[in-house]
C-alpha positions in Angstrom: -56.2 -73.1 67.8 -55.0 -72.7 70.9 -58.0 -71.5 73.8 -56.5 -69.0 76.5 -57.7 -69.3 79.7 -60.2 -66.4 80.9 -60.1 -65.6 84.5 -63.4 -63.7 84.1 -65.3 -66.8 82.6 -63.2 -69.0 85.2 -64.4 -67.4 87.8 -68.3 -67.4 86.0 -68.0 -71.0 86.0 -67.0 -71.8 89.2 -69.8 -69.9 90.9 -72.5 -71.2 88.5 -71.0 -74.9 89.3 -70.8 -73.8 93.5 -74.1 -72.5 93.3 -75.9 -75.4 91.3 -73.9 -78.4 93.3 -74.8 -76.1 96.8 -78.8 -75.6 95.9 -79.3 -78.8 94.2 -77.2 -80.5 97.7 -79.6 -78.4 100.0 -83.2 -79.6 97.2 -81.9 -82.9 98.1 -82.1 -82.9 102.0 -85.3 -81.1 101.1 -86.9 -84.0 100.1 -85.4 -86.1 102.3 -86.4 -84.2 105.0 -89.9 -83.8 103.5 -90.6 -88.0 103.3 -88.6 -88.7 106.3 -91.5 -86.1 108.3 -94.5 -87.9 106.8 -93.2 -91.3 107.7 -92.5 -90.1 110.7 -96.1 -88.6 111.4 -97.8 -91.7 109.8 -95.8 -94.2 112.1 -96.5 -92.0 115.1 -100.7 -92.0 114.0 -100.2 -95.8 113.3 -98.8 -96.4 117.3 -101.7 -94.0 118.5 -104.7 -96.2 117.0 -103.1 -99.5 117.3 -104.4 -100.0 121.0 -107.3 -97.8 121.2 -110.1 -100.7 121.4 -109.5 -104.2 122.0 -109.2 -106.5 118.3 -110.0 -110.3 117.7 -109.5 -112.3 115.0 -111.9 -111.6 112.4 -112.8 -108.4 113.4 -110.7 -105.6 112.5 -111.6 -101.7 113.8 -111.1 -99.3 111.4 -110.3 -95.7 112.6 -110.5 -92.8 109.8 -108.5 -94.5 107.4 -106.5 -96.8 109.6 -107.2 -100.1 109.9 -106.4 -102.2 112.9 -106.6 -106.3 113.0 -104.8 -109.0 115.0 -103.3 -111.1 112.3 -102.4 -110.0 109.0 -104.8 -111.7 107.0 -107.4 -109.8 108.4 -106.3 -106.3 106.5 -107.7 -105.0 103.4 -106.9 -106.8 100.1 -104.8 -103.6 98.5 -102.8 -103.9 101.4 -102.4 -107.6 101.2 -101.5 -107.1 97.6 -99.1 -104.6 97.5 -97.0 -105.0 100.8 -95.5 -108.6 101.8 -95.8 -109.7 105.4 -92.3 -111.3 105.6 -90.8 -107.5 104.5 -92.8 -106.3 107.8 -90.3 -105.7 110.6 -91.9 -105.2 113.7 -91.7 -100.9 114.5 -91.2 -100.2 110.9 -93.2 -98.3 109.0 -93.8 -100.2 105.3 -94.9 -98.7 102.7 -95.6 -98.4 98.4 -96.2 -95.3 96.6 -97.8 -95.9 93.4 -96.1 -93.1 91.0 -93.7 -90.5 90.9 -94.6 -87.9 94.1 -92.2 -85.0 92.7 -94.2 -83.7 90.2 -97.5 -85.2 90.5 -100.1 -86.6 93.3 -99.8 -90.5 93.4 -102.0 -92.8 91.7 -102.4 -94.8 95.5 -100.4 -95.1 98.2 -100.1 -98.2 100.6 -99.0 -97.9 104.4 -98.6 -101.1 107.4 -97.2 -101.5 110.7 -96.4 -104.1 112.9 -96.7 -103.1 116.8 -96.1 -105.0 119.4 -97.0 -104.6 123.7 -97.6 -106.4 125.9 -97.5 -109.5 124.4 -100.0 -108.6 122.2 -99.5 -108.1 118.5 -101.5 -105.4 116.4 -101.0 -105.0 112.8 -102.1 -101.4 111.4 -102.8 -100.3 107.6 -103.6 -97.2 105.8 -104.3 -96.1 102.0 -105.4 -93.8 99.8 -106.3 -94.0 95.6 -107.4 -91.6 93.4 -110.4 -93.2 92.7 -112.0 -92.8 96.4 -110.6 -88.8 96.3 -108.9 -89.7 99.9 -107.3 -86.8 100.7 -103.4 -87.4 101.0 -102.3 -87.9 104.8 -99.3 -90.1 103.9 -97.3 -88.6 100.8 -96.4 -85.5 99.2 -99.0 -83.0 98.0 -99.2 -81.9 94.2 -97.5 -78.8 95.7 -94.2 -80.7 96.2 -93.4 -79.6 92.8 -92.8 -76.1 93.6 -89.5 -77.3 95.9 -88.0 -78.0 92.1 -89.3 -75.1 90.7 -88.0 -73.4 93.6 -84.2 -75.0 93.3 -84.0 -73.8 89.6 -85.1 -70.4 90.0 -82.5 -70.2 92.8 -79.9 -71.4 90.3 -81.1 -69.3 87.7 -81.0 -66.1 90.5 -77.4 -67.6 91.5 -76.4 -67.3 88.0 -77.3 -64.0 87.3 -75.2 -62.8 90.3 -72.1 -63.5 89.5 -73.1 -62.1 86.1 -73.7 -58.8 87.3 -70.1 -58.8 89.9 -68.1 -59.8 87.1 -69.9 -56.8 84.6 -69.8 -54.6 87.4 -65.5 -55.4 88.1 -64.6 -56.1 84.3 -65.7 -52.4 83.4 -62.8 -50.6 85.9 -61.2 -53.8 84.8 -60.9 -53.2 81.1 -60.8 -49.4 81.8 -57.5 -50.0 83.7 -56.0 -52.1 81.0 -57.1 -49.5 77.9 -55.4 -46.7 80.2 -52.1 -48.9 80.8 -52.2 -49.2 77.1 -52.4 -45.7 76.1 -49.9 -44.6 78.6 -46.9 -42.4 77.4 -44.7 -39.8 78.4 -46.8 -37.0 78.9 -49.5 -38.8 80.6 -46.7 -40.4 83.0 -47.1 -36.8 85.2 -51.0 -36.5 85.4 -53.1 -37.7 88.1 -54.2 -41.3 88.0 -57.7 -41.9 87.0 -60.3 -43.4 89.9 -61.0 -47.2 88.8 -63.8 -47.2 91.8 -62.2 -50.2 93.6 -59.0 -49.5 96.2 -57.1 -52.3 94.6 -57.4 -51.5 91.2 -56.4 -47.9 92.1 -53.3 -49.2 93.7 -52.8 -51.5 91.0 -52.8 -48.0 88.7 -50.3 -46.7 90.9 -47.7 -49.1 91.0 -48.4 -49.6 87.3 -47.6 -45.6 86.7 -44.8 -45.8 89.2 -42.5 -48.8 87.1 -43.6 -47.1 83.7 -42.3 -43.8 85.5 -39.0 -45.5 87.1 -38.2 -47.3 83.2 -38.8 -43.6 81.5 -35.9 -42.2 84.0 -33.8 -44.8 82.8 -34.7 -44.2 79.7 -34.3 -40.9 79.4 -30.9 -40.9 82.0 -29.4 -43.4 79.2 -30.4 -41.1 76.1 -28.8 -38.1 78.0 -26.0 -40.4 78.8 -25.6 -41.1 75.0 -26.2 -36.8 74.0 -23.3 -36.1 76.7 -21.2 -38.9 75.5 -21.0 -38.2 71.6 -20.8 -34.2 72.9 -18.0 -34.5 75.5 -15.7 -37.0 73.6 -15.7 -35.8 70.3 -12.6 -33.0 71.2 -10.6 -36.1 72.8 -11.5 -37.8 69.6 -10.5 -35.1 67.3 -7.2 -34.6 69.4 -6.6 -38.0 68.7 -6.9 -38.4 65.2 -5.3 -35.0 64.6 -2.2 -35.7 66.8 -2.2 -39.5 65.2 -2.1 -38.5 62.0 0.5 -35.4 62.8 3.0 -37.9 64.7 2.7 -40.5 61.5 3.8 -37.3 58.9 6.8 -36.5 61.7 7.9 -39.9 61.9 8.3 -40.2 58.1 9.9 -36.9 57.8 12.1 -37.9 60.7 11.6 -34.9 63.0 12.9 -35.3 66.1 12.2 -37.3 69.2 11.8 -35.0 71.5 8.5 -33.0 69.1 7.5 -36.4 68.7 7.2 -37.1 72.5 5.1 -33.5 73.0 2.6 -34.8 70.1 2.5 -38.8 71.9 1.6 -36.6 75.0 -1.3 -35.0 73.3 -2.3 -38.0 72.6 -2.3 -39.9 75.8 -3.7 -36.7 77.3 -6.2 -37.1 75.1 -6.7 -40.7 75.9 -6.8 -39.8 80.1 -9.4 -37.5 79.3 -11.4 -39.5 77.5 -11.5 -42.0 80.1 -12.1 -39.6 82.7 -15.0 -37.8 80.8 -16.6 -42.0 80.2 -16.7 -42.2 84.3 -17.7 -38.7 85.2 -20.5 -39.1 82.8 -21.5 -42.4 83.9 -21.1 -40.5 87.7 -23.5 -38.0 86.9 -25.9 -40.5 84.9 -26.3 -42.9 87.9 -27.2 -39.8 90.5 -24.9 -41.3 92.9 -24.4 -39.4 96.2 -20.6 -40.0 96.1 -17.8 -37.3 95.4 -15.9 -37.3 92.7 -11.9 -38.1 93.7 -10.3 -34.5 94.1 -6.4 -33.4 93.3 -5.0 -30.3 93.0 -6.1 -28.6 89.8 -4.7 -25.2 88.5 -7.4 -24.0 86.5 -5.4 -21.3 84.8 -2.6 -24.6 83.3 -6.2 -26.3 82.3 -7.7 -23.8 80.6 -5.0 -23.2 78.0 -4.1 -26.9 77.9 -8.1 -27.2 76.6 -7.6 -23.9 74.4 -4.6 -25.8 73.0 -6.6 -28.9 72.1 -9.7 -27.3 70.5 -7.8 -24.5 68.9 -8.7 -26.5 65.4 -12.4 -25.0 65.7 -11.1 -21.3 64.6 -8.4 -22.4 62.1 -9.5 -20.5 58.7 -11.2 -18.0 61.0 -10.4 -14.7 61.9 -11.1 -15.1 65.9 -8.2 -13.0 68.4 -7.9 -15.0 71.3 -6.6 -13.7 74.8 -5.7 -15.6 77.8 -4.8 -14.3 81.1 -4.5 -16.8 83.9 -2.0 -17.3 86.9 -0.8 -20.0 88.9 -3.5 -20.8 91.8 -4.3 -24.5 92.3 -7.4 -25.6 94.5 -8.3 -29.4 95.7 -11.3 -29.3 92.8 -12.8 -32.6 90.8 -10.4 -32.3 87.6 -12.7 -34.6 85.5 -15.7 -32.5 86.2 -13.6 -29.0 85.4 -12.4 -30.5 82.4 -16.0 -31.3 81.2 -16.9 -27.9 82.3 -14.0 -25.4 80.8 -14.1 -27.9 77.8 -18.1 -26.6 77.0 -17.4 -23.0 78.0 -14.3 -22.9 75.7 -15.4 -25.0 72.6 -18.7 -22.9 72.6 -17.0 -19.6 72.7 -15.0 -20.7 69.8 -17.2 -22.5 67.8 -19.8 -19.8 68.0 -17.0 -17.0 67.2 -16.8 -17.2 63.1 -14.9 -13.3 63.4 -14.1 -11.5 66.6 -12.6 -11.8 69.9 -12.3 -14.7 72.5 -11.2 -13.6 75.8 -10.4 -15.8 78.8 -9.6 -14.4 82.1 -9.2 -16.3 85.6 -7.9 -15.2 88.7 -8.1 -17.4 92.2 -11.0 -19.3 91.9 -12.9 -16.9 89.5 -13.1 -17.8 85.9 -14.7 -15.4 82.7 -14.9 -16.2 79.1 -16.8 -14.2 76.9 -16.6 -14.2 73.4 -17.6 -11.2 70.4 -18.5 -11.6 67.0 -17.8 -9.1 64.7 -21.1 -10.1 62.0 -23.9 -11.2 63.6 -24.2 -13.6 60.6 -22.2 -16.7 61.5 -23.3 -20.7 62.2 -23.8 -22.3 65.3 -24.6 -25.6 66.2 -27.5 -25.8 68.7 -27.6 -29.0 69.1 -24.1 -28.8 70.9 -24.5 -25.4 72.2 -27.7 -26.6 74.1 -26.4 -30.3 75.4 -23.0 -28.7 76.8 -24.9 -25.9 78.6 -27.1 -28.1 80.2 -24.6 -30.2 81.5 -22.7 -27.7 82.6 -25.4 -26.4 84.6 -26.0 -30.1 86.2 -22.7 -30.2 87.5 -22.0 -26.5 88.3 -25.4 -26.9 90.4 -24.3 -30.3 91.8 -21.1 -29.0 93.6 -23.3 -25.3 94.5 -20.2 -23.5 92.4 -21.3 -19.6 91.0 -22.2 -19.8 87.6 -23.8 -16.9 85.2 -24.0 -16.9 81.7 -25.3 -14.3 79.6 -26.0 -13.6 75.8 -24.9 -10.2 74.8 -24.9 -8.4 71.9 -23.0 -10.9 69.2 -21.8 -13.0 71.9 -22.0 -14.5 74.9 -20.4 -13.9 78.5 -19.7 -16.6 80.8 -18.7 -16.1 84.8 -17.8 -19.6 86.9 -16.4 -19.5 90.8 -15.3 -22.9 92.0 -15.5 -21.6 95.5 -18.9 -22.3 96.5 -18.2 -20.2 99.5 -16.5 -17.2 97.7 -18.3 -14.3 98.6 -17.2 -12.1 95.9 -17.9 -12.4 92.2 -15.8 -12.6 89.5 -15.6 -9.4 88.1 -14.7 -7.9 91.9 -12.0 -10.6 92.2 -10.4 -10.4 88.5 
């Protein structure tokens, strides 16, 4: 089984190993420190006594408990027996410690010098046992052991440190992480929770802000998909209705010239298709630019769309009336196709008996639709996914748009004039 690296107990063990290699470094010099002082005191005491009477052979002077002769033989036995004279270079303190000085007193310890001045040559010895209770001048007191004790209650202290950091950052940490997890739609829009630290905070925030930028796609690709099976499905129909009409007059040998009208249907139907595919891909992408522009008479349009989707009221009894006239404007045909297309299929599909009336004058545009019974289907689903993008584009280009349900119906109102400043019902 595989082990997966943990930052948190990464980062555990690299300060438990920094702090134990740093304080054990630092107990170290300590004790070097510590011996390299007394050595340095006892060779200093040693230099202070070795003149401070006259020696001769035979006769050494003993000061405290230093010891102070001409010749070597003339120190104390212990000395002689645990030091050698040919290891005795001449300013040197040397010395033998009899046991372990870190964690107990020594059993004896065993110091000489050799001093010369003057042509005069002085050696100088101290000791100390157990046995006589000589108080320790030259080594460690039993109190040296508290320097170790010291060093591993510091580690022990340096370990619980990073313990507490890392409890007191995991908590935000893993409180982060569970709200990352739990994130969804809804919760995309609230306020960010506080996470205490600054950078976990803006860690939250630029968390929220790619899970908020991937929803908009999201949800701009499953409008994309609503409009598209919505929008093409009359070009679709057309298509298949028209195909399968042209294949019956082609075997019944009508003539060429209905057969054209029905291939035009057709490749109408196939223009508009496309057209509808990169208007809708327009409009999904937000982009800032315009839509191309031609001349566009919306009167032609309207009852070249009325023609095509004139299969929702077959079997029903629906009167439809259309008064239009000739005026073109420079308009975005694609986007007024996609826009008469809704306002016509949904006054015919939601018209089982009654009237459809369309009416356009100028600019101004009204379709308004009756229903005899109030008891008839309607698809929602349809209804609801062309209105809405007909009131994405109709807002996009600032056109005048109303639409109202009356009684058993619905009345629509649409000025592609954004500057007209007269309604509909004034102009028609």
């Amino acid at each position: 089984m595989k082990i997966r690296p943990s930052l948190k107990l990464y980062f555990f063990a690299m300060m438990i190993m920094t702090g134990v290699v740093t304080i054990s470094v630092m107990s170290v010099v300590s004790i070097n420190y510590f011996f390299a002082g007394i050595d340095f005191s006892m060779s200093g005491a040693m230099r202070s006594y070795a003149y401070k009477q006259p020696v001769s052979n035979g006769n050494p002077v003993t000061f405290n408990d230093f010891v102070v002769a001409s010749q070597w033989d003339d120190l104390p036995a212990p000395i002689k027996a645990n030091l050698k004279e040919h290891e005795l270079i001449e300013g040197d303190l040397l010395k033998h410690i009899d046991g372990n000085p870190l964690f107990a007193k020594p059993k004896a310890g065993y110091f000489a010098m050799k001093v010369s001045r003057d042509g005069q040559v002085r050696y100088v010895s101290s000791m100390f046992t157990r046995e006589k209770n000589t108080r320790l001048t030259a080594g460690p007191p039993p109190e040296f052991l508290y320097i170790i004790l010291i060093a591993l209650v510091a580690i022990a202290l340096f370990s619980l440190v990073p313990y507490f950091i890392l409890r007191n950052v995991a908590s935000p940490v893993e409180k982060l992480i569970a709200w990352a997890t739990q994130l969804n739609k809804e919760q995309l829009s609230q306020p960010i929770p506080d996470f205490y630290y600054s950078e976990l905070n803006s860690l939250a925030t630029m968390v929220q802000s790619s899970l908020q930028s991937v929803q908009e796609s999201l949800e701009r690709e499953q409008r994309f998909l609503g409009y598209a099976s919505h929008e093409l499905r009359t070009p679709i129909a057309v298509t298949r209705t028209n195909t399968e009409l042209l294949r019956k007059m082609m075997l019944k040998n009508i003539s060429q010239e209905k057969q054209l009208q029905v291939l035009e249907r057709i490749e109408r139907a196939s223009f508009t298709m496309t057209d509808l595919t990169e208007t809708l891909l327009w409009l999904n992408r937000q982009s800032d630019k315009s839509m191309p522009i031609k001349p566009v008479s919306i009167g032609l349009l309207s009852k070249q769309l009325l023609e095509e989707l004139s299969y929702l009221i077959n079997g029903k009894m629906v009167e439809v009336t259309v008064e239009t006239d000739e005026t073109t404007y420079l308009l975005p045909e694609a986007l007024c196709r996609i826009i008469l297309t809704n306002l016509i299929r949904n006054a015919l599909q939601h018209t089982s008996e009654g009237t459809v009336a369309i009416k356009q004058s100028d600019a101004c545009l009204i379709i308004s639709n009756q229903n005899v019974t109030s008891s008839h289907k309607s698809d929602e689903l349809g209804f609801g996914l062309g209105l809405e993008l007909t009131e994405r584009l109709v807002q996009h280009y600032g056109w005048q748009y109303q639409n109202v349900t009356t009684n058993n119906g619905h009345y629509v109102e649409i000025n592609f004039c954004s500057d007209a400043n007269v309604t509909c019902k004034e102009a028609i």
